[in-house]
C-alpha positions as CSV (number, residue, x, y, z in Angstrom):
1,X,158.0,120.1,43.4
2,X,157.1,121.5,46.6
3,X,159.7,125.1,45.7
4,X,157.5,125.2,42.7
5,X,154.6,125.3,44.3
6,X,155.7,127.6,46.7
7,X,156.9,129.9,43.7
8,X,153.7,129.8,41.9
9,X,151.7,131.1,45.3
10,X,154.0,133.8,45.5
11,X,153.9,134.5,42.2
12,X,150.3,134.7,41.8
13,X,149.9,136.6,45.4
14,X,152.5,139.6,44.7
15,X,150.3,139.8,40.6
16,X,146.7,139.5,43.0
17,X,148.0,142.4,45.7
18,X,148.5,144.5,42.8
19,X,145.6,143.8,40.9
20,X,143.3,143.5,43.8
21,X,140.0,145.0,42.7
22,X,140.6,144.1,38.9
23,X,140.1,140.4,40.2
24,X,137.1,141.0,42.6
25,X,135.5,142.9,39.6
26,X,136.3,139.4,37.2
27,X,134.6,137.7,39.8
28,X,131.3,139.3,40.2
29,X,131.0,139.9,36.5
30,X,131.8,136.3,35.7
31,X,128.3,135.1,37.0
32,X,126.5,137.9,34.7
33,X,128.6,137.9,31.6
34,X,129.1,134.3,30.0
35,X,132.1,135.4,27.6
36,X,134.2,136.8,30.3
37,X,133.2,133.2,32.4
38,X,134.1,131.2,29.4
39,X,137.6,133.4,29.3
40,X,138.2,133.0,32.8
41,X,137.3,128.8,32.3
42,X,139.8,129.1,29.4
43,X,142.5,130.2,31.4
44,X,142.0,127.9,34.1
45,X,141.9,125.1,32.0
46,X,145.4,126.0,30.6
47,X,146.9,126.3,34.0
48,X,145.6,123.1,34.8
49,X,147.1,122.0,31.3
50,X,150.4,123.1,32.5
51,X,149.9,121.2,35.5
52,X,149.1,117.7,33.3
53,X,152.7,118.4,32.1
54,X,154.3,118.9,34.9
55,X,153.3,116.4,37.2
56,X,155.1,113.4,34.9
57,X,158.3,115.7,34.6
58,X,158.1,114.5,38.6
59,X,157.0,111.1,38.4
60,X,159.5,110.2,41.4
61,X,157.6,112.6,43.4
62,X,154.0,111.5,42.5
63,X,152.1,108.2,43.3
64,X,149.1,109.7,41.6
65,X,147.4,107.8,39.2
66,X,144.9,110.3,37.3
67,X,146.6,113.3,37.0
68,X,143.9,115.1,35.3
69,X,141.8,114.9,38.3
70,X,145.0,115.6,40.3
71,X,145.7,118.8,38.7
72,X,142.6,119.9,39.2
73,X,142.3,119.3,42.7
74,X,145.8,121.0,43.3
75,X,144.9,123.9,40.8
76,X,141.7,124.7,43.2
77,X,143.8,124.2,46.8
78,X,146.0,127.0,44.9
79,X,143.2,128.9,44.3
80,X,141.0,128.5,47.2
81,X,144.6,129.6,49.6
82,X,145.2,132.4,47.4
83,X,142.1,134.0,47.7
84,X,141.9,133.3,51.6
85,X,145.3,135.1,51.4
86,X,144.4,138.2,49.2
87,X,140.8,138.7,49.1
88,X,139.5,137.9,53.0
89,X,140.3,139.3,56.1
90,X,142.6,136.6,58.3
91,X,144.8,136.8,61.1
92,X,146.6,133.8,60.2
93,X,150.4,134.3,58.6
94,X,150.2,133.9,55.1
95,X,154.2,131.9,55.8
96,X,151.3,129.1,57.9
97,X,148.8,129.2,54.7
98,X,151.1,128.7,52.2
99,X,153.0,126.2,53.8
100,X,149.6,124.5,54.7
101,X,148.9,124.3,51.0
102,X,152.3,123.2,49.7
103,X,152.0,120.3,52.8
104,X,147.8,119.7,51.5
105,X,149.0,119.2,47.9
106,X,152.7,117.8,48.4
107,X,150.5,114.6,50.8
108,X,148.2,114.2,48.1
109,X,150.4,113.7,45.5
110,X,152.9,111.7,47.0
């Protein structure tokens, strides 16, 4: 579980570098323009979906009980590291953020 995650961050941080002001531009006009927001809600809903699959494919691995809530909570820690790691300004190692996250999410489920 926890190479997955660590997969998926590094996935989704190489596909953000590249597409850096594409995905500050989705941002600002989600708040203004409610069919690109209920895109944007789509696809997080799906990834979270995904999630809801995965998590009883590692049922050894999880002690969660409500893995709705659970992938929610672990799709937003993804989220909220990714954009400290490609959209602000910090002098932290992204190695120390990411393996914060994978530690955040891997306690929480297990």
């Amino acid at each position: 579980m926890e190479k997955i995650i660590r997969t998926v961050l590094d996935i989704l941080i190489k596909t953000h570098l590249k597409t850096k002001e594409f995905n500050k531009e989705l941002q600002s006009i989600y708040y203004y323009k409610p069919e690109v927001a209920k895109l944007m809600d789509k696809h997080e809903e799906k990834i979270q979906s995904i999630c809801l699959i995965l998590f009883p494919q590692q049922k050894e691995l999880i002690s969660i009980t409500d893995l709705e809530v659970a992938s929610i909570i672990c799709v937003d820690s993804i989220s909220s590291t990714l954009d400290t790691i490609v959209f602000k300004k910090t002098e932290m190692d992204t190695s120390r953020l990411i393996d914060g996250c994978v530690e955040v999410i891997m306690k929480y489920l297990g």
